[in-house]
C-alpha positions in Angstrom: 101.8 113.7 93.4 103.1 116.9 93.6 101.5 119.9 92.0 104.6 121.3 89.9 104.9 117.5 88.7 101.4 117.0 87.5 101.3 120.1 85.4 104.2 119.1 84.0 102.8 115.4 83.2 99.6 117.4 81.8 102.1 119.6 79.4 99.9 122.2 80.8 101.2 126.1 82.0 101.1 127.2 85.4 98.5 130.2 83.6 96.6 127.5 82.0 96.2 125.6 84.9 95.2 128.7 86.7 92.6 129.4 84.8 91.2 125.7 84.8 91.0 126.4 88.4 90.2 130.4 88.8 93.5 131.5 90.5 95.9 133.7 89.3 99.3 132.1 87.6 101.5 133.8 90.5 99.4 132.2 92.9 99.6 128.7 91.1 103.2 129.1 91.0 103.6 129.4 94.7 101.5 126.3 95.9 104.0 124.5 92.6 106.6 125.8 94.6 105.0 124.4 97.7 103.0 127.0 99.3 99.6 125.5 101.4 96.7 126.8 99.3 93.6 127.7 101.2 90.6 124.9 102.1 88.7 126.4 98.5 91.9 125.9 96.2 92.8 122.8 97.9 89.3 121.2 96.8 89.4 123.2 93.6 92.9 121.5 92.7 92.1 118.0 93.8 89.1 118.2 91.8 90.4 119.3 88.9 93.6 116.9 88.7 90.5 113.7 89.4 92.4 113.0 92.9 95.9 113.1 91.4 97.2 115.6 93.6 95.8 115.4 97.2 96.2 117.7 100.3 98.2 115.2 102.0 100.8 116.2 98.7 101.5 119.6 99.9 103.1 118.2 103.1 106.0 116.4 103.4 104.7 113.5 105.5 107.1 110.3 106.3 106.0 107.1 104.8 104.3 104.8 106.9 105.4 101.1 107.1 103.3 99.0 105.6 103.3 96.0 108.3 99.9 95.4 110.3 100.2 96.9 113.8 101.0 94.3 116.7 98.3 93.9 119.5 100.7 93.7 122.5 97.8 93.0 125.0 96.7 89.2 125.4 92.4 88.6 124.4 90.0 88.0 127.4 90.1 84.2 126.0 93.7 83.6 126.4 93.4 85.2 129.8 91.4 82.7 131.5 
C-alpha cells in the first residue's frame, strides 16, 4: 500500500503521522508524494503502519505472474 493511501485510510495528517514517526511533515509529504525515504525512515514507516506499507511500495515494481516456474531441463531419472 502506498503511503499517501494509508494515511488517508488512518484519517491521520501528514503532521500527525510525522510525528508518530519523528520526521518533519514536509518530509512525510515527499515520500506521500513518492520520494525514497532513507534505510531509518523506511524501517520507521513500515513499523509504524504494522507492515502495511512496505519498501517494495515505494517502487513501482511490475506484478509477477502467479504461475509456478517451468523446469525446462529433463531429471537425471528420466535421462537414463
Amino acid at each position: 500500500m502506498k503511503l499517501g493511501a494509508w494515511i488517508k485510510k488512518e484519517k491521520l495528517t501528514l503532521a500527525a503521522f510525522g510525528d508518530r514517526i519523528g520526521r518533519h511533515v514536509s518530509a512525510v509529504q515527499r515520500y506521500a508524494a513518492g520520494r525514497i525515504p532513507n534505510r531509518e525512515t523506511m524501517v520507521d514507516i513500515y513499523v509504524d503502519t504494522r507492515g502495511e506499507v512496505m519498501p517494495n511500495d515505494f517502487y513501482d515494481l511490475p506484478e509477477l505472474e502467479t504461475e509456478p516456474a517451468v523446469v525446462s531441463e529433463p531429471s537425471a531419472l528420466e535421462a537414463a
